[in-house]
N, C-alpha and C positions, 0 to 999 in steps of 0.2 A: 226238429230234425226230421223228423218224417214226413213234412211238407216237401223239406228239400232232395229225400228221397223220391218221394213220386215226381217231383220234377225231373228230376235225372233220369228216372225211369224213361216219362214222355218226350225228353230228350232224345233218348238212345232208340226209342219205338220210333220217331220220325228220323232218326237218320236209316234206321233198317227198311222202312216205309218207301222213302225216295231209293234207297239199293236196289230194292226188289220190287218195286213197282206195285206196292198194295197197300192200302188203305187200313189204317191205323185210327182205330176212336179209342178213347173213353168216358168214362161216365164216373161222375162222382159220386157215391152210395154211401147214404150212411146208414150202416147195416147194424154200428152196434148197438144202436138202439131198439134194435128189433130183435124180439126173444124169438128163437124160432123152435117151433116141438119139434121133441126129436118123438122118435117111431117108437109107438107105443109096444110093439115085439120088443123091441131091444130094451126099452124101459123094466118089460115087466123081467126080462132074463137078467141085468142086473140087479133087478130085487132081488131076487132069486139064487143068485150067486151068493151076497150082501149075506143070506139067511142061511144059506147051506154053509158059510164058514163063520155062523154066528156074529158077524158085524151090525151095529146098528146102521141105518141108512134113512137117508129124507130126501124125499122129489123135491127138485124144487125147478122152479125158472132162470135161465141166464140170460140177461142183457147185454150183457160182457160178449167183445166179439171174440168166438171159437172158430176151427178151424171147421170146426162141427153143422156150427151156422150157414155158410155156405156149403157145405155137402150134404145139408141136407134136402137141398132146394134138386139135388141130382141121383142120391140115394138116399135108402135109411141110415138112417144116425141114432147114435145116443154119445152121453158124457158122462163121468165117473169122477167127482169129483173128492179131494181129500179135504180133511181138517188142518185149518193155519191157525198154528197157535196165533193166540189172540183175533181170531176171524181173519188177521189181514191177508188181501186175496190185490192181487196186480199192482205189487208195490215191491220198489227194491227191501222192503222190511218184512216182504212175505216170509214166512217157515214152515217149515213141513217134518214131522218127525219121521224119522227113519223106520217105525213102523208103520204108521200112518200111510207113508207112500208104499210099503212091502204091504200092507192090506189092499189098497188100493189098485196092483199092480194084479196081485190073486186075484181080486174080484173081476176084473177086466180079460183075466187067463179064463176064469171058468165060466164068464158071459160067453167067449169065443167059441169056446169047447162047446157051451150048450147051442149055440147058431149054428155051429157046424152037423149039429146034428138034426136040423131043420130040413 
């Protein structure tokens, strides 16, 4: 199905292309393969946060493509990832417990709070 979305997409880019008289490319990327660091500032203030309301926490790498991954190639980035019961992670059988994400949620309030004061 998301084959036939980006067709449709480059559909609709070459009818807007011929309207307005400009030039329309794209490029195929396969980006989720490519883990991309997020900015070591933001890494260490989500520890940081993680610690200040006593959560445990672990770095780790994403291959998985985030919104994060491409912005980081434009600003700094970081990601904040929760616990799926049973690990499962980008599947309609993901879960997430309702504290789990309200931790996660804090931890991401008091990263912002401590950048803000950067």
């Amino acid at each position: 199905k998301i084959f036939m979305l980006f067709g449709e997409i480059e559909k609709r880019a070459a009818e807007i292309a011929i309207k307005s008289n400009t030039k329309i490319s794209f490029k195929n990327l396969n980006v989720a393969a490519i883990a991309a660091p997020m900015n070591e500032l933001i890494r260490e203030k989500i520890i940081a946060s993680a610690k200040k309301l006593n959560l445990s926490y672990k770095s780790m790498p994403s291959g998985a493509g985030h919104d994060a991954q491409e912005m980081s190639t434009i600003t700094p980035s970081g990601m904040i990832f929760i616990p799926s019961v049973g690990g499962i992670s980008h599947s309609p059988n993901e879960f997430s417990k309702a504290v789990d994400m309200a931790n996660g949620a804090n931890v991401l309030l008091h990263t912002i709070l401590a950048l803000d004061k950067n």
